[in-house]
C-alpha positions as CSV (number, residue, x, y, z in Angstrom):
1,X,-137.9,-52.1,-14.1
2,X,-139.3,-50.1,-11.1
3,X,-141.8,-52.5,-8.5
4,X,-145.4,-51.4,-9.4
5,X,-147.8,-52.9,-6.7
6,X,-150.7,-54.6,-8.6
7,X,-154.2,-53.4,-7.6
8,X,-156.1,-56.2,-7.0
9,X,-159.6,-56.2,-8.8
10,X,-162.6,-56.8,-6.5
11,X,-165.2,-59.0,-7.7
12,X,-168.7,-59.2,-6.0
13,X,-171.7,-60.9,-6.5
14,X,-173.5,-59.0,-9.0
15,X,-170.3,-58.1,-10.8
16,X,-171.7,-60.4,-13.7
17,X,-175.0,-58.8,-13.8
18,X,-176.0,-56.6,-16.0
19,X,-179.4,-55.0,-17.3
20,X,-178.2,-54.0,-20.3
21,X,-176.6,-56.9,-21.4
22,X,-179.6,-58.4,-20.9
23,X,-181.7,-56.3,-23.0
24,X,-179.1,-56.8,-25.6
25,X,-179.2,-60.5,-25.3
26,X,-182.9,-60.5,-25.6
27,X,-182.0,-59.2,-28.5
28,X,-184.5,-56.1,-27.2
29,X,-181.3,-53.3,-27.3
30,X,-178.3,-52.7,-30.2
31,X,-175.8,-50.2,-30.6
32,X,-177.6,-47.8,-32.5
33,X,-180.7,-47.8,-30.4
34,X,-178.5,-47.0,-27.3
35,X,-177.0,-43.8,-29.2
36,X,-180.3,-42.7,-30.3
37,X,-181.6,-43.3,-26.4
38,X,-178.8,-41.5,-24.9
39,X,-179.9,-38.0,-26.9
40,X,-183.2,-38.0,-24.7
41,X,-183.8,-37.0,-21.3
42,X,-185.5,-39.3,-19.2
43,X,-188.9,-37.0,-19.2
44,X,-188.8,-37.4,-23.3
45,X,-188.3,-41.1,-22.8
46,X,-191.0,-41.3,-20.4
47,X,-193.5,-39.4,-22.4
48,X,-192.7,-41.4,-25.1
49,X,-192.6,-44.5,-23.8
50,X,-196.5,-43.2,-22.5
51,X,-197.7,-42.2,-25.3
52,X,-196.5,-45.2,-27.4
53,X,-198.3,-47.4,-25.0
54,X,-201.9,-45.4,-25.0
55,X,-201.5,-45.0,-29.4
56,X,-202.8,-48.7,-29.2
57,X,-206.3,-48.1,-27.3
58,X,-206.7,-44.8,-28.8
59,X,-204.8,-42.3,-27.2
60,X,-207.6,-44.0,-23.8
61,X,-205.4,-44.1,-20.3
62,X,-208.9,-43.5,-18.3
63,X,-209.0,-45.1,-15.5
64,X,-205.3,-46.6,-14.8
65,X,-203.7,-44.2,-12.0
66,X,-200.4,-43.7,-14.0
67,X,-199.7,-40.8,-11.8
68,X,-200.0,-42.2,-8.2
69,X,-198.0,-45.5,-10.0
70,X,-194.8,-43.0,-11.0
71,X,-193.5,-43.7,-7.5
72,X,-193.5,-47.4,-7.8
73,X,-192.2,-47.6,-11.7
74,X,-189.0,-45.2,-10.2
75,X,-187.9,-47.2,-7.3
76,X,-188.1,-50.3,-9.5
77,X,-186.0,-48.9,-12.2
78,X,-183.8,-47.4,-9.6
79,X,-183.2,-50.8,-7.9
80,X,-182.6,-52.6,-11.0
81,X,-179.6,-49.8,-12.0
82,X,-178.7,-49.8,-8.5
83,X,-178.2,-53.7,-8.8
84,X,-176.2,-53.1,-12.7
85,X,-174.2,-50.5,-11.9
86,X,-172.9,-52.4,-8.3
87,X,-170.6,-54.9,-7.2
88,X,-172.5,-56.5,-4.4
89,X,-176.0,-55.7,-3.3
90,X,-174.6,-53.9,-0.2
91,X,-173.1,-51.5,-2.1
92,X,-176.3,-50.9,-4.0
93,X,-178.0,-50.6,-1.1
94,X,-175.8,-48.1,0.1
95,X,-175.7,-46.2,-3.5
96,X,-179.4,-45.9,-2.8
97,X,-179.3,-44.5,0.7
98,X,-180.8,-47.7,2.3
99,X,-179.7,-50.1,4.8
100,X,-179.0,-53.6,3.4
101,X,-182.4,-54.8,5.2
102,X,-184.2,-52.2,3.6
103,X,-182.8,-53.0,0.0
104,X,-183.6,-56.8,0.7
105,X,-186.9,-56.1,1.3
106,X,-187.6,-53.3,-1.4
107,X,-185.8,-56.1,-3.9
108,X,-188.5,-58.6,-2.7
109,X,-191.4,-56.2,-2.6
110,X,-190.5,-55.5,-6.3
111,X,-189.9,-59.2,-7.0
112,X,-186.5,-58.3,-8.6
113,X,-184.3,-61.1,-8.7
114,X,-180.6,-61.1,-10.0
115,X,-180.0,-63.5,-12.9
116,X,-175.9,-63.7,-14.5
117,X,-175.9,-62.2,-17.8
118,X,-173.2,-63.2,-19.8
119,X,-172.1,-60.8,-22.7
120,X,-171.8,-62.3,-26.7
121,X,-168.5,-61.1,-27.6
């Protein structure tokens, strides 16, 4: 049998993070619901997700700036995938095109913090 060198498997920080575990384990996320999410684009899912949220109070957003707050609902959801999809918050950061600094502080501004999710299999 030929020598095979054995890749060693890196493990960060975040490696047991995950936001979609999470949701699943909140019990807020199945299967099905993730095929049926994956066949819209993030602008459907967006609209959707607004106009589910004003059906409530009458179809009535007046007066909360849901535009000027787009900026603010991206980076966070950016962040939090940035954080999932990661090993260790550095290379987040660096996925994002910030400096570790940067990424600390944008994670406290945002008042994300990193919780283990462990998976139910």
């Amino acid at each position: 049998m030929p020598w095979k060198k054995k890749l060693r498997s890196y493990q960060g920080k975040n490696k047991d993070y995950s936001f979609r575990n999470k949701l699943k384990k909140e019990k807020k996320l199945n299967d099905t619901f993730e095929v049926i999410l994956n066949s819209l684009t993030l602008e459907e899912l967006i609209s959707l997700k607004l106009e589910l949220s004003s059906s409530y109070i009458n179809n009535r957003l007046y007066n909360i700036p849901i535009y000027n707050s787009l900026i603010y609902i991206v980076k966070e959801a950016c962040l939090k995938y940035a954080l999932s999809a990661c090993r260790t918050k550095g290379e987040a950061a660096r996925m994002l095109g910030l400096s570790e600094s940067n990424f600390q502080t944008e994670l406290k501004k945002f008042n994300i913090r990193q919780k283990k999710v462990e998976e139910n299999t």
